[in-house]
Phi, psi and omega in degrees: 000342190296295177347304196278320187279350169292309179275353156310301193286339180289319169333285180308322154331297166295301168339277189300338164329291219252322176302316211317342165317301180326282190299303159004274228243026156072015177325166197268191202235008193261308188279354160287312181284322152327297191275340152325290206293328168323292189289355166257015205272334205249007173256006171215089161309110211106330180253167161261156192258132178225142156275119171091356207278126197278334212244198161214144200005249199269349186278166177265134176304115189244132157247174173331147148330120190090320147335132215282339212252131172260135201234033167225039177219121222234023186269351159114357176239060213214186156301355159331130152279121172344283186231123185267124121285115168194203176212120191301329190272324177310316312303129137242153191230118190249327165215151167235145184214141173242130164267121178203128196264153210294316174260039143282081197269024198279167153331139154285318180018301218264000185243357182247311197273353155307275156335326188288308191280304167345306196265335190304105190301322170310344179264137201291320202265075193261121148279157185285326194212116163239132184281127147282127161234141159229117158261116166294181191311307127335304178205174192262128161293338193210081172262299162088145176236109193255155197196133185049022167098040176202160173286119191272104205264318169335300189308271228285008159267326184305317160316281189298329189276356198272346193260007169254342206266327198236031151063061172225004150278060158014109153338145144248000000 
């Protein structure tokens, strides 16, 4: 998993690279997250990168009936995930990344429990590793790894400090 997550952060490397217009003036999270996924698109060759992406082969991303996550809807507040690593046709699913910029003050709630069920094995559609990100003007504020439907708190302290080692993190 260091390996998939290691190509998040160059991801994010470039993003701040490159991006920084965005974050200025305060761009929506929709075009922040579009363009992350450009750039990671390009640390995983073979696979495909989707914003948003609705299906599992041919079927619609669904969760259980009774779920805390709402899945009937195509307004950006459903189970989509922000960004996808996968591969469409098989399906296999290797990543979920939830995006959220730092002057978002809504809950994380629905974006951890998004990753919880996304990551969950027991769910037809299980990703292998889902990321939480927040990012400010600068750095990632926040992060979190979620792995078997829960947060991998071992993974997600190494994920902050490799994302403090290459200065996209604050010192705490």
């Amino acid at each position: 998993m260091q390996t998939e997550l290691n190509k998040v952060i160059a991801a994010l490397q470039d993003l701040y690279a490159h991006e920084g217009f965005l974050f200025e003036n305060d761009i929506g999270e929709r075009a922040v997250t579009h363009r992350f996924a450009a750039y990671l698109e390009r640390q995983f060759p073979g696979w495909s990168v989707d914003c948003n992406y609705d299906r599992l082969g041919e079927r619609t991303l669904l969760l259980p009936h009774g779920s805390i996550i709402s899945t009937d809807d195509h307004l950006g507040k459903s189970i989509y995930p922000d960004v996808v690593v996968h591969q469409r046709e098989i399906p296999k699913n290797l990543l979920a990344v939830e995006i959220r910029k730092a002057s978002n003050h809504t809950s994380l709630e629905h974006d951890q429990h998004k990753l919880m069920a996304m990551t969950d094995a027991d769910i037809w559609f299980a990703y292998w590793i889902g990321v939480l990100l927040v990012l400010d003007q600068h750095n990632v504020t926040a992060s979190e790894v979620y792995a078997g439907g829960i947060v991998d708190q071992p993974l997600s302290l190494w994920f902050a400090a490799r994302l403090e080692e290459v200065g996209l993190k604050a010192a705490h």
